[in-house]
Backbone bond lengths (Angstrom), bond angles and torsions (degrees), N, CA, C in turn:
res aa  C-N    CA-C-N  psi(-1)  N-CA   C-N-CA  omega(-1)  CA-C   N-CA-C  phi
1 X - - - 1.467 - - 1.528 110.38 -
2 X 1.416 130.62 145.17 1.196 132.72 -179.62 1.757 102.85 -127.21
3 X 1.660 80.57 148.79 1.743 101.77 164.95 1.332 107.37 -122.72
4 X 1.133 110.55 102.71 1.367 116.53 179.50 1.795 124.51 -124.13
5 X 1.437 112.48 146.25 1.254 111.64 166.73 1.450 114.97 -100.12
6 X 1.559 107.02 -154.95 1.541 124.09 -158.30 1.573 114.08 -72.50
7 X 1.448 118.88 -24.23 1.009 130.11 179.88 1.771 122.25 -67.12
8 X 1.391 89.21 -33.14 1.980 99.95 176.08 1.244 127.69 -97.00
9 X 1.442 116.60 112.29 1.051 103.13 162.82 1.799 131.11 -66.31
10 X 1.539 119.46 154.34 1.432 120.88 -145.42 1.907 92.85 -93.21
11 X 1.340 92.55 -39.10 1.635 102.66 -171.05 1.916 102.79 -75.66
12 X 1.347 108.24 144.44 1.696 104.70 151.13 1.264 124.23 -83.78
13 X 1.308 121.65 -10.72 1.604 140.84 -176.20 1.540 132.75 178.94
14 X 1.334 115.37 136.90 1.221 115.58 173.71 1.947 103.45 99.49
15 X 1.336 144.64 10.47 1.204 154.16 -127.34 1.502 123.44 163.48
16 X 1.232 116.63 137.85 1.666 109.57 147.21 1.372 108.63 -144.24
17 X 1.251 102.87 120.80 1.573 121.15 160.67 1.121 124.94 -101.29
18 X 1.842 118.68 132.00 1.624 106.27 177.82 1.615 112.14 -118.21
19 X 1.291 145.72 125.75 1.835 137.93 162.47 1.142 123.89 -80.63
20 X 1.607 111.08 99.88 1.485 114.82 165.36 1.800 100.73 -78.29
21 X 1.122 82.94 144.74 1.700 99.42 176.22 1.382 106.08 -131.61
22 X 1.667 91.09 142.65 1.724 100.89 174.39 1.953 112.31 45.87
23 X 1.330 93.19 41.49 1.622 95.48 174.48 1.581 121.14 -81.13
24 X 1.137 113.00 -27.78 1.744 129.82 168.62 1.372 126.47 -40.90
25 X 1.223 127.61 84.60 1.430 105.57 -167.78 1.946 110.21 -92.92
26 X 1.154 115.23 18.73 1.026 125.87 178.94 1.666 128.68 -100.76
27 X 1.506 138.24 154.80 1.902 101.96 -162.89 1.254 92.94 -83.00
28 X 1.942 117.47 140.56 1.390 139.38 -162.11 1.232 89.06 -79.59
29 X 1.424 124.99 -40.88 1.759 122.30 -163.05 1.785 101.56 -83.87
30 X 0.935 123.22 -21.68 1.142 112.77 168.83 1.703 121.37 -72.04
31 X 1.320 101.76 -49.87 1.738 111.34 170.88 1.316 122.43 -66.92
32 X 1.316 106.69 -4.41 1.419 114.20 -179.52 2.010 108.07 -104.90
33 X 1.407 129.86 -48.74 1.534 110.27 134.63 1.070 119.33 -31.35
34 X 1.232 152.61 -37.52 1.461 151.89 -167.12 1.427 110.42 -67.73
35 X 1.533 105.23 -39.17 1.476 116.39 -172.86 1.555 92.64 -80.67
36 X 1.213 104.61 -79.75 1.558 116.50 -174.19 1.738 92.70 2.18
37 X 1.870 112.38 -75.38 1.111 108.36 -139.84 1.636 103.64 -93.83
38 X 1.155 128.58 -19.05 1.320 128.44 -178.10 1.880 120.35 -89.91
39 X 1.372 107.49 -14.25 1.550 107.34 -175.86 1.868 95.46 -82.77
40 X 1.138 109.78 162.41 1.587 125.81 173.00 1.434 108.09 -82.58
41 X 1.567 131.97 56.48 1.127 125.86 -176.67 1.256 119.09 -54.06
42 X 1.763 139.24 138.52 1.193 143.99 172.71 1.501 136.73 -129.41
43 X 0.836 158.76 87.87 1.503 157.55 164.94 1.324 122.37 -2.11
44 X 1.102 118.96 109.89 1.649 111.81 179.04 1.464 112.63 -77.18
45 X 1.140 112.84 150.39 1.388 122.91 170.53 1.488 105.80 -116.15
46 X 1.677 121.94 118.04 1.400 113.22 169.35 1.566 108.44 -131.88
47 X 1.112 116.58 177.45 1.268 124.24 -166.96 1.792 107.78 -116.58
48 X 1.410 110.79 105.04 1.422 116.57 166.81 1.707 136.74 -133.96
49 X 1.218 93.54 139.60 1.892 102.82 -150.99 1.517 111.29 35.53
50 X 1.680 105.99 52.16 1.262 110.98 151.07 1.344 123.50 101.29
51 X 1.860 101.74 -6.71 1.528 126.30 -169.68 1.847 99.72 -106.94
52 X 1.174 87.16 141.95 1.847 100.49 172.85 1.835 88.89 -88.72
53 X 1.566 104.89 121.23 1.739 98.52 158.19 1.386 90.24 -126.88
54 X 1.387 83.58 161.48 1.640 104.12 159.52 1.428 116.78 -102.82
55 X 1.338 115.83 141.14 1.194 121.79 -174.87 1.452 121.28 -77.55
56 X 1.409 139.70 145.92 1.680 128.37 -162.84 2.090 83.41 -83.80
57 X 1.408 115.48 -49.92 1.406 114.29 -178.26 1.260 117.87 -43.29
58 X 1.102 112.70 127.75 1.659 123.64 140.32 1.348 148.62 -62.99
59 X 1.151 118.04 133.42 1.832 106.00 -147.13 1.738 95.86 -139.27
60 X 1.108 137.37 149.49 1.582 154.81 -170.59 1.641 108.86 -132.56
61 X 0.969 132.27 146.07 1.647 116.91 152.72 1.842 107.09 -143.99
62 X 1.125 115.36 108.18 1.691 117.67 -177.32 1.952 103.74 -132.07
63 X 1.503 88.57 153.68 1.233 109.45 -154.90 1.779 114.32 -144.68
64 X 1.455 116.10 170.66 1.347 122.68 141.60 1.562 129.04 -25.54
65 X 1.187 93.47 -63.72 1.763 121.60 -165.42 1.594 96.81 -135.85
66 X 1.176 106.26 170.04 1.537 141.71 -138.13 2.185 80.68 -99.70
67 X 1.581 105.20 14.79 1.520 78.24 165.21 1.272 153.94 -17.78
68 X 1.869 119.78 122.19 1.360 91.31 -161.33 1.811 81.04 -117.69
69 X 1.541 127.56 126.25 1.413 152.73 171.49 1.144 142.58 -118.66
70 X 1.405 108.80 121.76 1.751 116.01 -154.08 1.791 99.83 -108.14
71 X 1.542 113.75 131.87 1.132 121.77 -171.75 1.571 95.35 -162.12
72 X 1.488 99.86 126.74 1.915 122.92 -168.83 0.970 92.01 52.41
73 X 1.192 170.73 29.95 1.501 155.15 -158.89 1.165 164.06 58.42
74 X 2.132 75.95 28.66 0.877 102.90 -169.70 1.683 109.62 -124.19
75 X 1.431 118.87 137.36 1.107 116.27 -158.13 2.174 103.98 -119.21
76 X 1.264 107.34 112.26 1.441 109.92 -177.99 1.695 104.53 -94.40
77 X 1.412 100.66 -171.71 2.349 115.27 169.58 1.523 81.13 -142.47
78 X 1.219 106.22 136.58 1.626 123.99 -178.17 1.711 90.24 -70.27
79 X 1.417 109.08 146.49 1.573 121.18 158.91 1.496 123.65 -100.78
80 X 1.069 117.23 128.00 2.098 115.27 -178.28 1.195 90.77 -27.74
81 X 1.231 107.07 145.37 1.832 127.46 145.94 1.190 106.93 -69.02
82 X 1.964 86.06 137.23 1.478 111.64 167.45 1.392 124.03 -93.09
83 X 1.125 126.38 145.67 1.290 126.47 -139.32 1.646 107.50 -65.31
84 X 1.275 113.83 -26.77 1.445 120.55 175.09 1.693 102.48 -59.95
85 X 1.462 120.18 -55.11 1.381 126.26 -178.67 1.735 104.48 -53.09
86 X 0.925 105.34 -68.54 1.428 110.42 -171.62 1.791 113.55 -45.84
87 X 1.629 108.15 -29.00 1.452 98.42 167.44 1.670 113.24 -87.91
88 X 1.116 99.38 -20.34 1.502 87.65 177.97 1.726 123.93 -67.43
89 X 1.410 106.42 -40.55 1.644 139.92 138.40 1.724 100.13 -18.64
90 X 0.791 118.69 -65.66 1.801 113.80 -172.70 1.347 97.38 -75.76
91 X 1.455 111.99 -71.93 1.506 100.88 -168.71 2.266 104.45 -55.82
92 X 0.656 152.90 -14.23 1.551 135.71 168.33 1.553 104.55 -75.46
93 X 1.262 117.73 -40.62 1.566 127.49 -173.87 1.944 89.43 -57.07
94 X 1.768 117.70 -53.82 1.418 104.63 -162.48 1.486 112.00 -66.62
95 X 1.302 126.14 -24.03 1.171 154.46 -157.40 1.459 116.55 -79.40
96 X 1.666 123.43 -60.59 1.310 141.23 162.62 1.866 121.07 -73.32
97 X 1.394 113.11 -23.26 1.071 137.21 -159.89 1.511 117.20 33.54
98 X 1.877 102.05 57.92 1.000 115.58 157.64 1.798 123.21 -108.94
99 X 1.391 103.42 175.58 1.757 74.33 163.81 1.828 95.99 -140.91
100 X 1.259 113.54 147.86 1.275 119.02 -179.94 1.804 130.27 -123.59
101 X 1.137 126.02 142.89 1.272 121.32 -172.96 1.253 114.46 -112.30
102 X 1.761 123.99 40.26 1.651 119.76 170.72 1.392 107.26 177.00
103 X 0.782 142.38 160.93 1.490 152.92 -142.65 1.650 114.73 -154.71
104 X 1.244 156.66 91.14 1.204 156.96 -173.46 1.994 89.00 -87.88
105 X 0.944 114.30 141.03 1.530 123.74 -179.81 1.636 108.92 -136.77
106 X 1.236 104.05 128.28 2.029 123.03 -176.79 1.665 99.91 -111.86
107 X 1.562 93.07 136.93 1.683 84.36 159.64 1.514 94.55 -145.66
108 X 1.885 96.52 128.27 1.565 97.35 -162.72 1.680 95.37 -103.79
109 X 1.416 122.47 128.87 1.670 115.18 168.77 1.003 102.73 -50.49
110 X 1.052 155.59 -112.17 1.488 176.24 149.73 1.583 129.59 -64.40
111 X 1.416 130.48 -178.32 1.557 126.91 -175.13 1.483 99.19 -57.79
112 X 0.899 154.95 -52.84 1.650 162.01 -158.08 2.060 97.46 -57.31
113 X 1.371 87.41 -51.51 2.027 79.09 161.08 1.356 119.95 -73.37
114 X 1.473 117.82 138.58 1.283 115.32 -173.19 1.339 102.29 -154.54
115 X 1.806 122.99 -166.32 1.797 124.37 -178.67 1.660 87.53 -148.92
116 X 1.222 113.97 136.90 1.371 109.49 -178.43 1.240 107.88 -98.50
117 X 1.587 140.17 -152.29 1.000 114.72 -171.04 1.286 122.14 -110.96
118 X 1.516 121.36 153.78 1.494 134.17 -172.71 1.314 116.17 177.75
119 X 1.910 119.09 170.90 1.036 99.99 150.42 1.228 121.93 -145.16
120 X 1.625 123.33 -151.24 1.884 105.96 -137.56 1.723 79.62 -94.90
121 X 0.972 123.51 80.18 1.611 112.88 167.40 1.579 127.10 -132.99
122 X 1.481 87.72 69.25 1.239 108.34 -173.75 1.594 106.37 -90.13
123 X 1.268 106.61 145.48 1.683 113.09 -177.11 1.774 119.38 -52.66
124 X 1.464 103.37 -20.43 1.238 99.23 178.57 1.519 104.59 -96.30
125 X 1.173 113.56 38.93 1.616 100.92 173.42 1.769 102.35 -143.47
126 X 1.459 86.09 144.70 2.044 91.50 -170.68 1.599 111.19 -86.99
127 X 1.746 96.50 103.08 1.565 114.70 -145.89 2.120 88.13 -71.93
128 X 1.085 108.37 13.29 1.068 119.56 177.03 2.082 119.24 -96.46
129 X 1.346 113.49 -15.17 1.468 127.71 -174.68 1.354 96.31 -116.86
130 X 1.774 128.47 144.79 0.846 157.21 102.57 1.732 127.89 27.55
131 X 1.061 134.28 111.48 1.123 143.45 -175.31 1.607 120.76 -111.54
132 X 1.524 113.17 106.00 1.191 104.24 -166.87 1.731 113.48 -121.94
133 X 1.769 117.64 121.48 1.238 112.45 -155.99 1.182 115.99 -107.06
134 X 1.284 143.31 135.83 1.879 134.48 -136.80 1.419 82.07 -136.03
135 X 1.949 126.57 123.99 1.533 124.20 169.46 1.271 123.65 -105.26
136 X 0.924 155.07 127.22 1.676 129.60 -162.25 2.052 83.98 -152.94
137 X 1.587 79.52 154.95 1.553 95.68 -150.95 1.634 135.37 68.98
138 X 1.220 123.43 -150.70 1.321 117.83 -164.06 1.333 115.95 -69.79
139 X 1.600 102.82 138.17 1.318 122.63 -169.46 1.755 103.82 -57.18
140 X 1.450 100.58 127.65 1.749 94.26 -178.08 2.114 99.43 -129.88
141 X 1.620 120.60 152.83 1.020 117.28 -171.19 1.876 105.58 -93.89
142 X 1.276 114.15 131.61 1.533 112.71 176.02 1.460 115.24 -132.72
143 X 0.952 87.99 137.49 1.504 114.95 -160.83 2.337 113.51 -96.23
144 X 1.198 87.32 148.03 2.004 91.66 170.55 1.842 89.51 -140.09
145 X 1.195 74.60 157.15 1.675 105.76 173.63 1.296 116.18 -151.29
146 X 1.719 105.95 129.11 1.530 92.36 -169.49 1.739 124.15 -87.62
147 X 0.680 146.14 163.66 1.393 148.26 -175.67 1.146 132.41 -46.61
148 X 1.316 107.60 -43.00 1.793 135.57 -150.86 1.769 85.14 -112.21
149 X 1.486 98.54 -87.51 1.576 125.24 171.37 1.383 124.55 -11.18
150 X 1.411 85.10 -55.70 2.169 108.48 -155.66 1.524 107.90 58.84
151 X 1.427 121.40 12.94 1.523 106.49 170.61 0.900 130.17 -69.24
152 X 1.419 139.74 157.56 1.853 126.42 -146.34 1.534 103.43 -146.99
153 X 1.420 119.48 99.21 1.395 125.44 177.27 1.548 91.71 -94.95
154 X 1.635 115.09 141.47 1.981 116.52 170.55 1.973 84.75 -149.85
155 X 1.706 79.21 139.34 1.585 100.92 -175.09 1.593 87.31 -110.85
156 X 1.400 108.12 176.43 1.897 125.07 159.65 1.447 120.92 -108.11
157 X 1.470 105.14 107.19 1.415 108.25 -169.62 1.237 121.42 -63.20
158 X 1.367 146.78 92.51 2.087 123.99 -141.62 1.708 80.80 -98.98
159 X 1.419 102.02 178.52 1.294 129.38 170.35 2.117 102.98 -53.87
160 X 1.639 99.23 116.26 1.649 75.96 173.92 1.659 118.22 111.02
161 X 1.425 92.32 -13.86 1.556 93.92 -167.82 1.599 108.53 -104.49
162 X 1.236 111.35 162.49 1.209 131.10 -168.54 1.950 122.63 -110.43
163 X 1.329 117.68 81.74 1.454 104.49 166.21 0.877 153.84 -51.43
164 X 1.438 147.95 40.49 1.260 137.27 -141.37 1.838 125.08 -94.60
165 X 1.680 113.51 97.67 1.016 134.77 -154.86 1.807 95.47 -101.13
166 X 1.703 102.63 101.71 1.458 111.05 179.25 1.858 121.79 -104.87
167 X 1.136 127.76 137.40 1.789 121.62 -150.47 1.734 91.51 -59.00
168 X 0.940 93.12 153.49 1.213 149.33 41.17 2.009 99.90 -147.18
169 X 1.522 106.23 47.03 1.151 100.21 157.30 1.651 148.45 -88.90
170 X 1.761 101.57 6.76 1.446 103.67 -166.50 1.892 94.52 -104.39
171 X 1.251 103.27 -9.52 1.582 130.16 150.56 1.575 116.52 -38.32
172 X 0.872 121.43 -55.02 1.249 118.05 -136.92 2.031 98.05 -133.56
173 X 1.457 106.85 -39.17 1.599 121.54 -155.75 1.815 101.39 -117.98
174 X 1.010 124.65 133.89 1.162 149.12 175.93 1.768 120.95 -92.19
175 X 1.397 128.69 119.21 1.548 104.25 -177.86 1.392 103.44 -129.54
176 X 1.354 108.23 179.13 1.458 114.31 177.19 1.160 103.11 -159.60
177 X 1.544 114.02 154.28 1.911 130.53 154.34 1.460 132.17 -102.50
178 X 2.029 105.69 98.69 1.047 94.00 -146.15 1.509 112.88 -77.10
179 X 1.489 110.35 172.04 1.511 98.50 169.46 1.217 106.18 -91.42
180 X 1.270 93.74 172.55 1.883 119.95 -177.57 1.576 114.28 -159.11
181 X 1.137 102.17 133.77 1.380 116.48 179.16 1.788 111.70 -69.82
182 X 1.288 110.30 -32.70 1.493 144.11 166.80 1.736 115.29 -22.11
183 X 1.599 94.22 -58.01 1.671 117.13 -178.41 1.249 103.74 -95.08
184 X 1.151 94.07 126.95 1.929 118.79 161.97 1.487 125.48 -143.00
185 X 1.613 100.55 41.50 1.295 110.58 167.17 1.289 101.37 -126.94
186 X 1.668 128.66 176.30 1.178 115.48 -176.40 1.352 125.42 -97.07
187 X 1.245 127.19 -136.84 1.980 125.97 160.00 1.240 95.42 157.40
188 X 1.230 110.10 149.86 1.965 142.07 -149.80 1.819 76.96 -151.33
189 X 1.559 94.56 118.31 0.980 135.44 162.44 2.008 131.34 -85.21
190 X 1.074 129.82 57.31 1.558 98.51 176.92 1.200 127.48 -93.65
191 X 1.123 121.27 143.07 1.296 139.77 166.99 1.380 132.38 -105.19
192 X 1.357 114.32 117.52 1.841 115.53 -142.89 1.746 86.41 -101.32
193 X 1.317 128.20 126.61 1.271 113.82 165.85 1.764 109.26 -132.11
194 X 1.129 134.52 -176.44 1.296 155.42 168.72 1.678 127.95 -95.32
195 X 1.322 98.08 74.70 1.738 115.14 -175.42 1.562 102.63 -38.60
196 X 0.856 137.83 -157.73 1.900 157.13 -151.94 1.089 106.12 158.08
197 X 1.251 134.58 150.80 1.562 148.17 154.72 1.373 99.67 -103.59
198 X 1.710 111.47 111.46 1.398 112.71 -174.29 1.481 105.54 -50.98
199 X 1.414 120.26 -61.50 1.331 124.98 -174.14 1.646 114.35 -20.47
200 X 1.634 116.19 -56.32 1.043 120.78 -159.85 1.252 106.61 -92.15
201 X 1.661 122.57 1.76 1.639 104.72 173.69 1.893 103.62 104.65
């Protein structure tokens, strides 16, 4: 298991990942009620071996533009940022020194919510930009696996911390959030990424 900061990369090859920790200088538990109650939380509905479920997770997607993004099969339209998002949005942009135009948002109850494995390489995203993942609340363990390999590096995401997943790792590396019976607090996940308009390339 590693504790790592900004300086290391996570992968030995094929990837670069960096962990800001404790980058927030603002109170996390306060901005995190904030989310709770101001994002448009929603339920996914996906379809497996043939069954419509609903998902126990909660899921958000806001943006620039009225993005419209398909993920498991499930297809959202980004909503304006709320003003809490939109600062958090700058401060990760000053932080990673990336900049991003959309936000996918998780809210996990406890260890029993989880993401199995995959990764974010969906056609509407420019497999060419940077993926940066924001955790707030309870510390949860996440995992990569590589493709070819199957070798399996997993860090601990704490309250506060910063993912920053740069190409050509969604290429090559696979991740997940595992469950655990362990956690019974919650955590709101965002993940800031860079939409595409297939049309235009």
């Amino acid at each position: 298991m590693y504790k790592m900061n900004h300086s290391e990369n996570l992968f030995p090859a094929d990837g670069v990942a960096y962990l800001f920790e404790d980058w927030l200088r603002s109170d996390m538990d306060e901005l995190f009620q904030a989310l709770v109650k101001e994002v448009d939380w929603k339920q996914d509905e996906v379809v497996m071996f043939g069954k419509q479920i609903t998902m126990r997770r909660l899921t958000a997607w806001y943006g620039d533009e009225a993005f419209e993004y398909t993920y498991s099969q499930v297809s959202r339209k980004a909503l304006p940022w709320t003003k809490d998002l939109a600062k958090i949005k700058a401060e990760v942009e000053k932080i990673s020194g990336e900049t991003f135009n959309s936000c996918l948002l998780n809210f996990y109850h406890d260890g029993e919510d989880y993401m199995g494995w995959h990764s974010d390489d969906e056609p509407e995203l420019d497999p060419h930009a940077s993926i940066a993942s924001l955790s707030l609340g309870a510390e949860r363990k996440f995992s990569f696996k590589h493709r070819r390999t199957k070798e399996t590096i997993s860090v601990f995401l704490e309250n506060g911390s910063i993912l920053l997943m740069k190409p050509p790792t969604q290429e090559h590396w696979l991740h997940t959030l595992r469950k655990s019976k362990k956690v019974d607090e919650p955590r709101i996940n965002l993940t800031f990424r860079t939409y595409r308009n297939r049309n235009n390339g």
